[in-house]
C-alpha positions as CSV (number, residue, x, y, z in Angstrom):
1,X,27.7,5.7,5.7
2,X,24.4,6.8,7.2
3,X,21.1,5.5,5.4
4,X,18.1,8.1,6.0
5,X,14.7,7.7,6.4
6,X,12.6,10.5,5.4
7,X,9.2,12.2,4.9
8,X,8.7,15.2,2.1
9,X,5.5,17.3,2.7
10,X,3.6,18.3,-0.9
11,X,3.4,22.3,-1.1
12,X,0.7,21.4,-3.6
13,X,-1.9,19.1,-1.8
14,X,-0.5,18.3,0.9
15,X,0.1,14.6,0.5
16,X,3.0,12.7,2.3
17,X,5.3,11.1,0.9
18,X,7.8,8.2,2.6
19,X,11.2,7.5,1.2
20,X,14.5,5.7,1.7
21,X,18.2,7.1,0.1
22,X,22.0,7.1,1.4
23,X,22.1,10.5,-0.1
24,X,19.7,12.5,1.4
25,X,20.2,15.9,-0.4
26,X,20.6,14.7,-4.0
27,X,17.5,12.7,-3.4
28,X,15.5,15.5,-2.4
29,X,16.9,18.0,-5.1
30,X,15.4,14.9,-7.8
31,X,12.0,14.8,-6.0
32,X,11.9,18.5,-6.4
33,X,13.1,18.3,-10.3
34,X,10.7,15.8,-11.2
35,X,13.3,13.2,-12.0
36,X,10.6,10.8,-9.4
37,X,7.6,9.5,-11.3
38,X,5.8,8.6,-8.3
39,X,6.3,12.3,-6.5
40,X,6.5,14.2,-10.4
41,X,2.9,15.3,-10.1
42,X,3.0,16.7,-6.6
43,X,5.7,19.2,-6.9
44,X,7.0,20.8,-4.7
45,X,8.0,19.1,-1.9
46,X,9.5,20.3,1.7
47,X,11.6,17.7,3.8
48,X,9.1,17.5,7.1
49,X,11.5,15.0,9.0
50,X,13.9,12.2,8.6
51,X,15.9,9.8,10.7
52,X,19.6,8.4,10.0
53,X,20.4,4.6,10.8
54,X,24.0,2.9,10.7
55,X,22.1,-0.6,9.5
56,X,20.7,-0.3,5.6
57,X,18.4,-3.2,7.2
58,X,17.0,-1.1,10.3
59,X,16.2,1.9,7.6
60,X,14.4,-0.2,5.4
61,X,12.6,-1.4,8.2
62,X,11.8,1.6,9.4
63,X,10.6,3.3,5.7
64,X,8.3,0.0,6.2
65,X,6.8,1.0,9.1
66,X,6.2,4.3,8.7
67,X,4.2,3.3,5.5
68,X,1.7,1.5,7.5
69,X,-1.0,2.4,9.0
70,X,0.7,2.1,12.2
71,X,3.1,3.8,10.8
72,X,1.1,6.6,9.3
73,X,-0.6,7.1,12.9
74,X,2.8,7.5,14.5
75,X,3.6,10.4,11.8
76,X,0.6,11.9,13.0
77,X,1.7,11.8,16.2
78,X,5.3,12.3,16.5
79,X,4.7,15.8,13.7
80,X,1.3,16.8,15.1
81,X,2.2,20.3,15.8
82,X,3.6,20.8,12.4
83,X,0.6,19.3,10.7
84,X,-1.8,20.7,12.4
C-alpha cells in the first residue's frame, strides 16, 4: 500500500492546499465535490504534484514539512515553472 503526499492547486484563487490519503483519486474526487470543509470554499481544485511513500510515518512527515515554511519555500522551488 502506497501513502501519497499531495498538493491541489485552487482554480479559484489560487491557494495551495497540502494533504495526506492512501487513496489518492477518491480523495481528490471529495476535495472537488465539496465533501472537505477546509477545501469546500475554494472549489475547484487541480492535483499540482504528489509524492508516494512505502512508510505511513515518512508521508506524514513529509505532509509536515511541506506545510512549513520551509516547506512552503521548497514548493516554490521544486514547482516554480508551473507557478510562475
Amino acid at each position: 500500500m502506497f501513502f501519497y503526499v499531495y498538493i491541489l492547486l485552487s482554480l479559484k484563487n489560487g491557494s495551495l492546499y497540502i494533504g495526506f490519503t492512501t487513496d489518492l483519486r477518491k480523495r481528490f474526487k471529495q476535495h472537488n465535490n465539496g465533501e472537505s470543509e477546509a477545501t469546500k470554499s475554494f472549489r475547484p481544485y487541480t492535483l499540482i504534484h504528489y509524492e508516494a511513500f512505502l512508510s505511513e510515518k515518512d508521508a506524514k512527515n513529509r505532509e509536515e514539512y511541506l506545510k512549513s515554511g520551509y516547506g512552503r519555500r521548497t514548493i516554490k522551488k521544486l514547482l516554480q515553472n508551473y507557478l510562475k
